[in-house]
C-alpha positions as CSV (number, residue, x, y, z in Angstrom):
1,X,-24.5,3.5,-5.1
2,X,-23.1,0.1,-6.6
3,X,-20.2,1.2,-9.1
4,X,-19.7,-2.1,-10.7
5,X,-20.9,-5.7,-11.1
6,X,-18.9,-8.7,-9.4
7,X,-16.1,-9.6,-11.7
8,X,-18.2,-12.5,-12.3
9,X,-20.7,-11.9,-13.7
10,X,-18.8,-9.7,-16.4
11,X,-18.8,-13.1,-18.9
12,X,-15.8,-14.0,-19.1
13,X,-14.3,-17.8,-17.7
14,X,-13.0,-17.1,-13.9
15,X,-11.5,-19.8,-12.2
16,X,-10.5,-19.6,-9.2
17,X,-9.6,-15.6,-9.8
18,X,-10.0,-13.5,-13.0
19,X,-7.0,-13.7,-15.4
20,X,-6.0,-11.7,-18.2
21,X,-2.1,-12.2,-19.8
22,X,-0.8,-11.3,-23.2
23,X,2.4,-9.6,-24.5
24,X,3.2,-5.9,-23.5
25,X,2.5,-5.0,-27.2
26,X,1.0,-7.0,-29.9
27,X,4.1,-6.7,-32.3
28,X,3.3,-9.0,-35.3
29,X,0.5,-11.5,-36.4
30,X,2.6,-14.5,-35.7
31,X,3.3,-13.2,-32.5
32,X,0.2,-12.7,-31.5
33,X,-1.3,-15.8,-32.7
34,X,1.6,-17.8,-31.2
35,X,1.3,-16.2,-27.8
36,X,-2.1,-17.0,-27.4
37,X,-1.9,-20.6,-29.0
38,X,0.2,-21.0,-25.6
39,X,-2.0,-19.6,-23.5
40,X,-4.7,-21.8,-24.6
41,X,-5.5,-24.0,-21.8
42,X,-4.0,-22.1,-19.3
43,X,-7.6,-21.1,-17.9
44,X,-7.2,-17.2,-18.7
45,X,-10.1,-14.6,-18.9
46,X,-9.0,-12.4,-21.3
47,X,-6.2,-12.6,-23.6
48,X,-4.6,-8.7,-23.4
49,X,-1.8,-6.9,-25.8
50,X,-1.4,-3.6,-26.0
51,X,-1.8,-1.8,-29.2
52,X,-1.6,1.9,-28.7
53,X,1.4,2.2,-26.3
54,X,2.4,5.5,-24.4
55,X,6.3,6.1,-24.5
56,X,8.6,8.3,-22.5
57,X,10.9,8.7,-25.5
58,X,9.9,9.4,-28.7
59,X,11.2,7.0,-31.5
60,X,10.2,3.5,-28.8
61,X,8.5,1.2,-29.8
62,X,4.3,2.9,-29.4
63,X,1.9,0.5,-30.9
64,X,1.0,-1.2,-34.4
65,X,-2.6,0.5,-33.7
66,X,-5.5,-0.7,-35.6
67,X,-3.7,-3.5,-37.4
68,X,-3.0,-4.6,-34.1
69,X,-6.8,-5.0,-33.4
70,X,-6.7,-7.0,-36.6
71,X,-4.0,-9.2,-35.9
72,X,-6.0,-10.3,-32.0
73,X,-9.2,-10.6,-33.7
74,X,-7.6,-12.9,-36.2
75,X,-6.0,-14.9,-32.6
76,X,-9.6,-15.0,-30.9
77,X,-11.3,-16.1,-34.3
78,X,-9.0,-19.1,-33.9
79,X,-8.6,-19.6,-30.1
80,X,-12.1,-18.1,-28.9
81,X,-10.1,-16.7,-26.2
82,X,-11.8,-12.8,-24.6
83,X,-9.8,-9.9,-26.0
84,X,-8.6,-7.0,-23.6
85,X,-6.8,-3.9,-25.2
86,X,-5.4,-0.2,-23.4
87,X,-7.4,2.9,-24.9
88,X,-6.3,6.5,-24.3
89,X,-8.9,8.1,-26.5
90,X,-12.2,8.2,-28.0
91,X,-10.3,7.6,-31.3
92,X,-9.2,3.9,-30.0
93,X,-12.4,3.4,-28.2
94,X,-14.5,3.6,-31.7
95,X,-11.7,1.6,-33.1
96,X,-11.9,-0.8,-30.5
97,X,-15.7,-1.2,-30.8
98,X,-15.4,-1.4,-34.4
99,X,-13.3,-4.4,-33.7
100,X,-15.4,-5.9,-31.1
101,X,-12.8,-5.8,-28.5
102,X,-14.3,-7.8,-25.5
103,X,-12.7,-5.2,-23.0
104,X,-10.9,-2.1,-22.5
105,X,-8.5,-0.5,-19.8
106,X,-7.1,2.8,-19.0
107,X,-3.3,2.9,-18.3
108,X,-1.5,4.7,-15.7
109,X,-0.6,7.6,-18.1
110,X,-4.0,8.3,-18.8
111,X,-5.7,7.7,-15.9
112,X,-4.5,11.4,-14.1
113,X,-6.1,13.6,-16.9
114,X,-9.8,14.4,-16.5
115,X,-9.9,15.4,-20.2
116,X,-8.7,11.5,-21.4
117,X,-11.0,10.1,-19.3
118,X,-13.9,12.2,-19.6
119,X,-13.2,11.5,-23.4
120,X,-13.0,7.4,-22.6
121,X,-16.2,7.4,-20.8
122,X,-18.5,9.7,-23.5
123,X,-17.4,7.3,-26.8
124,X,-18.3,4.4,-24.1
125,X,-21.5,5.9,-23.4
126,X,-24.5,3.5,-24.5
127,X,-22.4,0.3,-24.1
128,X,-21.5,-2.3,-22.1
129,X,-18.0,-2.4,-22.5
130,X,-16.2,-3.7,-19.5
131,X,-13.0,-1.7,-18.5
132,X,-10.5,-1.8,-16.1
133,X,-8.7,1.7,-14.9
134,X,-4.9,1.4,-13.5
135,X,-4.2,3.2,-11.1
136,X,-2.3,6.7,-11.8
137,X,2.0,6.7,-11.8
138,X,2.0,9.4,-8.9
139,X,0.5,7.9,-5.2
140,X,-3.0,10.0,-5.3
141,X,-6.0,8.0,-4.5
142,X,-8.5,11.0,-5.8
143,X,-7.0,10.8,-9.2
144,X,-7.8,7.0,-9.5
145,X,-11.3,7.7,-7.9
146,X,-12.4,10.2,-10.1
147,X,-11.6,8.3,-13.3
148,X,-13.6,5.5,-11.9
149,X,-16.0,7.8,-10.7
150,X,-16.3,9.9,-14.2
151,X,-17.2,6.0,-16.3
152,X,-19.5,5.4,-13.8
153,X,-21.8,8.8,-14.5
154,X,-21.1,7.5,-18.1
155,X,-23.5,4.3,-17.4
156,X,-21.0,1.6,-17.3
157,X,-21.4,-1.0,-14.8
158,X,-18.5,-3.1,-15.1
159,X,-15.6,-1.4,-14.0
160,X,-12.6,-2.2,-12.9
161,X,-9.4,-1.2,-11.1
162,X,-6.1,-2.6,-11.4
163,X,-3.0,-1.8,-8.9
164,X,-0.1,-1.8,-10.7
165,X,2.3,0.1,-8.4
166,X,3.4,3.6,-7.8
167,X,6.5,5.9,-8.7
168,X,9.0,6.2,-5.8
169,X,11.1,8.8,-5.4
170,X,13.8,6.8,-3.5
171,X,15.6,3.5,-5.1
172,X,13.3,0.2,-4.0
173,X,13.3,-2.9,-5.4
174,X,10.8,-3.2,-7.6
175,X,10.2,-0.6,-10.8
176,X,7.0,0.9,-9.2
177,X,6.6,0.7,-5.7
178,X,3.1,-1.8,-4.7
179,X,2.0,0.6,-1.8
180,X,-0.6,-1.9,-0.9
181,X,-2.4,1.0,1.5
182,X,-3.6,2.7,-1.6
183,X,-5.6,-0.3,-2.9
184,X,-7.2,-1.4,0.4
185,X,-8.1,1.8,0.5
186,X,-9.7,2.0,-2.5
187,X,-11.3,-0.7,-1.5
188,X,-12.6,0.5,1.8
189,X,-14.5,3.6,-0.3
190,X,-15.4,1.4,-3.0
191,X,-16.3,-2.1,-1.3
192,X,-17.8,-3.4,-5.1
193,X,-15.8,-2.6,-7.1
194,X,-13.4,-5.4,-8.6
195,X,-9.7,-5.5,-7.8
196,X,-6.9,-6.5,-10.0
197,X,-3.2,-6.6,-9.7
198,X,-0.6,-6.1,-12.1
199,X,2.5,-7.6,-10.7
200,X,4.4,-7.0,-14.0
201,X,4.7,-3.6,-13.9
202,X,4.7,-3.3,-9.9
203,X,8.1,-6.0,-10.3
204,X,9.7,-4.8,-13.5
205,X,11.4,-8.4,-13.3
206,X,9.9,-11.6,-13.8
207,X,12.0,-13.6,-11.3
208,X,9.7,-11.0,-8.9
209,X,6.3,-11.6,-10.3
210,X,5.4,-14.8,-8.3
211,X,5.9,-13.1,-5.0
212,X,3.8,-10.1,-6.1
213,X,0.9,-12.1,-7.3
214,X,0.3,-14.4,-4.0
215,X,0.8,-11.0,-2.0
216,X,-2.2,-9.6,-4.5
217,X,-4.1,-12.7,-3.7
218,X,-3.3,-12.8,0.3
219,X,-5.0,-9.6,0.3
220,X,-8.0,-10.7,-1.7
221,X,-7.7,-9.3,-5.1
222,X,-10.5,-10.3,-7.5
223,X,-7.4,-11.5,-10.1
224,X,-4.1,-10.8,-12.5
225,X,-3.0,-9.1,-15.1
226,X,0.0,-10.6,-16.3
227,X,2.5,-10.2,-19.2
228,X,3.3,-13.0,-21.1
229,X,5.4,-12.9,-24.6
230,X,6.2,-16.1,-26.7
231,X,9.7,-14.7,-26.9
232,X,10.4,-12.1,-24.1
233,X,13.7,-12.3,-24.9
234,X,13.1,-10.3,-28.6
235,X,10.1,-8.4,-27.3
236,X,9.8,-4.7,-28.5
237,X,8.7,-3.5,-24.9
238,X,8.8,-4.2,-21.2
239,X,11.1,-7.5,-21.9
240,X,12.4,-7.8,-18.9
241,X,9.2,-8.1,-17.2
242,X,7.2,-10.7,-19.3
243,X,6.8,-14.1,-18.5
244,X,7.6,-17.2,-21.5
245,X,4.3,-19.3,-21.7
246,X,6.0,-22.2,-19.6
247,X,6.7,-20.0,-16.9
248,X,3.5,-18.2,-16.6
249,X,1.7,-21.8,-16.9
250,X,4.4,-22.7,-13.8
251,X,3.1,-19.0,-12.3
252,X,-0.5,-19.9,-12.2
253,X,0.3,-23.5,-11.1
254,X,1.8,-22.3,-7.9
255,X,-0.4,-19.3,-6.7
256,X,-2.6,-20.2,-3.8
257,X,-6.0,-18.2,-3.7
258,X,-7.4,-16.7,-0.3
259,X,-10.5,-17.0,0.9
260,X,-12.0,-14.2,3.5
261,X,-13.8,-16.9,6.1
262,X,-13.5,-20.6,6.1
263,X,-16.3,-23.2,7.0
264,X,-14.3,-24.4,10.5
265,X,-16.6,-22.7,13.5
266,X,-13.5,-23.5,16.1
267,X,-10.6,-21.6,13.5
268,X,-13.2,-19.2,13.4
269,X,-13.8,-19.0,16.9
270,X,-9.8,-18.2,17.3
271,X,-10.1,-15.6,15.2
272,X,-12.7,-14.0,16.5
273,X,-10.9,-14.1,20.1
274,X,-7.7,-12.4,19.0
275,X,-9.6,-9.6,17.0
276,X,-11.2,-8.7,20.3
277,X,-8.0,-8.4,22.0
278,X,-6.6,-6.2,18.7
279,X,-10.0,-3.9,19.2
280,X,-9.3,-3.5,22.9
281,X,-5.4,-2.9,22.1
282,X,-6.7,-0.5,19.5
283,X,-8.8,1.7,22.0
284,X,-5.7,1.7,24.2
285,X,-3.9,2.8,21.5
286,X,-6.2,5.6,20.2
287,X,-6.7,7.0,24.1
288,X,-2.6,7.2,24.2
289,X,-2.7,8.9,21.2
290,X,-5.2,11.4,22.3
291,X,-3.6,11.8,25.9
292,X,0.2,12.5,23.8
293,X,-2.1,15.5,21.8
294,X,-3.2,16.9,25.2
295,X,0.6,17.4,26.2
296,X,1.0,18.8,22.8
297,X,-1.5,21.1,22.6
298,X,-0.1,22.0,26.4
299,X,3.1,22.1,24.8
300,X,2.0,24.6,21.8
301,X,0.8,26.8,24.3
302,X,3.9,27.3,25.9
303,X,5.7,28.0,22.8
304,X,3.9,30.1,21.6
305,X,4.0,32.6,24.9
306,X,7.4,32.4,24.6
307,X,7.7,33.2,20.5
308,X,9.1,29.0,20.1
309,X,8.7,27.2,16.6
310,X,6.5,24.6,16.6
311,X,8.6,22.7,14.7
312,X,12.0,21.3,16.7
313,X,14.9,19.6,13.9
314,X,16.8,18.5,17.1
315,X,14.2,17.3,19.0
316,X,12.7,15.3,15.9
317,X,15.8,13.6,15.5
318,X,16.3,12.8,18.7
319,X,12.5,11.5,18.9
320,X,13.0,9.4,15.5
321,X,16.3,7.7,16.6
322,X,15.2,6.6,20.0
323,X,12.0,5.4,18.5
324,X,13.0,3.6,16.2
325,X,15.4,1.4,18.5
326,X,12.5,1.1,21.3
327,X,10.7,-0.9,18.3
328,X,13.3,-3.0,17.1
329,X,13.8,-3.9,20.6
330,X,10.0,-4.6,20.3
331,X,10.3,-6.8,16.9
332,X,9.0,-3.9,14.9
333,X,10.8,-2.9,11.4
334,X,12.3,0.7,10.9
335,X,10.4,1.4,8.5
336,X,6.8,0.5,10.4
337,X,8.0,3.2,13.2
338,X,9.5,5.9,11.5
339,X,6.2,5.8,9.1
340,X,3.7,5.9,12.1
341,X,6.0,8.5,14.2
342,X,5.9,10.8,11.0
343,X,1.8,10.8,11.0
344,X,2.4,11.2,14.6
345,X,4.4,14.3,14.7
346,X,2.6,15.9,11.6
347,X,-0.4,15.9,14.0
348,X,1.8,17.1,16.5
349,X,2.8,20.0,14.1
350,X,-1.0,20.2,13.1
351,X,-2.2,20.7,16.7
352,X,0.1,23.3,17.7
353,X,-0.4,25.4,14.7
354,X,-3.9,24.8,15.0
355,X,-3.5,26.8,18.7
356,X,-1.9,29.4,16.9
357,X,-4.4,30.2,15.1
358,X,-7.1,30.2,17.0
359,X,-4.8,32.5,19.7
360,X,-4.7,35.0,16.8
C-alpha cells in the first residue's frame, strides 16, 4: 500500500531538496515578519515556527497559540511563502485549519501517545493537509510507525517523517543522538514515504548543523527542517541551536545534494563490481555466523548437562576486549565491534536458552 505521495508533488517550491526553516517559536509579529523577510529568496518550501510548544518545565516559554497563527498568516500574506506549524491536538488542528495553515507536523513528544495521534489524524480526516511526524524522543521504531500508520487509515496521503535524533542515555556530542539505523530503517519498511532531517534538534548547536545536514543528504533524505531566528541570540527557545539568516543562507549555499545513480555506465560499472564482491563477502560472513551458532548450540548443550549458566561475565569480557583490539588492528572503530559482538552474543545467549527450553 502507497503511504504517501513524493514530496514533490505535495505543492510546495523544491529545489534541489524540500526545505522548511523558521524560528523555534513564533514570539512576536515583528519577529516573525522579520524572520521570514530574510528568508525570502533563500529558495525554502515552507516557512515553519512553532506556536504551541511542549516544555519540560512549567513557567518556559510554551507558545503565543492562535495569535501566533495570526502573526504567520500576516508574514505569508506579505511574503507568499508556505506556512508549517507543530499540532498536538485536535484543538490546534481546527485552529490551524481555520487559519489555512499550508502544513502541519507532530513533534517528538506527541508522536509516542496513540491517543494524540489518533486525535491528530480524526480532526484531519476529510482533508488534504500535508504533515510531517518526528520521530518519538525514546529509540522505538514501532512508535514512529504506528503514528504514521494511524494518519494514513485517516486518508491522508501526504505524510511525512522527520529524524530529528534520539535520547541517549550516555553523554555524546550532540543533544539527541542521529542513530541514522532507525531512519534507513524506516525507510526500508516504508520505501515512499518522504524523509526529512532536523539537524537542529539532532546538533543542539549550530556550529554542528552543517555537518548533520550533508550527512542527511549523503544518505538521501528528501530535505531539512531547519531553525532559523532573526536574532538567536534573544530567542525565547532552543537559542543555541538556530541559525541567523546569513548563516542559514551560508548553510544552504554549502550543502551538496546526492543522487542514488549517476548517468556514467563505466563509474557505474565499478560499482556494480565491488557490490558483488560485498554480496559474496556477505554470504561468507552469514555462513561464519551460522557455523559460530552450531558451536554454540554445541556449547549450550554441554552446559546445561552440567547445571552451567549460559551467560559467562568473565568470558564476555575476555571476548569483548580481545575483539575489539583484533579490529582496530583491522582499521575497525570500537564502537563498530563492540556493537556487532553485542548482537552476536545476545544470539549466543538466545540460542542456548532456546536449547533449554526445548530440553525441558
Amino acid at each position: 500500500m502507497t503511504i504517501s505521495l513524493p514530496i514533490r508533488d505535495w505543492g510546495f517550491p523544491v529545489g534541489d531538496f524540500f526545505l522548511a526553516a523558521g524560528p523555534c517559536s513564533a514570539e512576536s509579529a515583528e519577529q516573525v515578519l522579520r524572520t521570514a523577510r530574510a528568508l525570502c529568496g533563500v529558495g525554502i518550501s515552507v516557512f515553519r515556527a512553532g506556536a504551541w510548544k511542549p516544555r519540560t518545565h512549567p513557567g518556559s516559554f510554551e507558545g503565543a497559540g492562535e495569535q501566533a497563527l495570526e502573526w504567520l498568516v500576516r508574514a505569508r500574506d506579505e511574503t507568499g511563502l508556505p506556512l508549517g506549524v507543530e499540532v498536538a491536538s485536535a484543538e490546534h488542528v481546527e485552529l490551524c485549519l481555520k487559519h489555512r495553515i499550508d502544513l502541519v507536523w507532530v513533534g517528538a513528544r506527541t508522536t509516542p501517545n496513540p491517543f494524540s495521534v489518533q486525535a491528530v489524524a480524526d480532526a484531519l480526516r476529510g482533508t488534504d493537509m500535508p504533515i510531517l511526524v518526528k520521530n518519538p524522543i525514546s529509540p522505538d521504531l514501532g512508535l514512529w510507525l504506528g503514528a504514521i500508520e494511524r494518519l494514513a487509515n485517516a486518508g491522508l496521503r501526504r505524510i511525512g517523517a522527520v529524524h530529528r535524533g534520539f535520547s541517549a542515555s550516555h553523554p555524546i556530542l550532540y543533544r539527541y543522538a542521529p542513530m541514522w539505523r532507525i531512519p534507513i530503517e524506516l525507510k526500508r519498511r516504508l520505501p515512499d514515504i518522504p524523509l526529512v532531517c532536523d539537524p537542529s534538534h539532532i546538533s543542539g548547536r549550530r556550529d554542528l548543523i552543517w555537518s548533520i545536514s550533508q550527512e542527511a543528504l549523503d544518505l538521501l533524505f528528501d530535505g531539512l527542517m531547519v531553525e532559523v531566528h532573526e536574532d538567536p541570540s534573544r530567542a525565547l527557545s532552543d537559542g543555541e541551536q538556530q541559525l541567523a539568516p546569513d548563516a542559514f543562507r551560508s548553510l544552504v549555499g554549502r550543502l551538496q545534494p546526492k543522487s542514488e545513480t549517476i548517468e556514467d555506465d563505466g563509474l557505474m560499472a565499478r560499482i556494480k563490481a565491488l557490490r558483488l564482491e560485498v554480496d559474496a563477502l556477505d554470504e561468507h560472513l552469514v555462513g561464519i555466523l551460522g557455523k559460530r551458532m552450531e558451536v554454540v548450540r554445541r556449547l549450550g548443550k554441554l552446559k546445561r548437562r552440567h547445571g552451567i549458566s549460559a551467560l559467562q561475565p568473565d568470558r564476555w569480557r575476555e571476548i569483548v576486549a580481545s575483539r575489539v583490539a583484533a579490529g582496530t588492528e583491522a582499521g575497525l572503530s570500537d564502537a563498530f565491534v563492540l556493537q556487532v559482538f553485542q548482537s552476536v552474543h545476545e544470539e549466543a545467549i538466545r540460542q542456548q536458552e532456546t536449547i533449554l527450553e526445548n530440553d525441558c
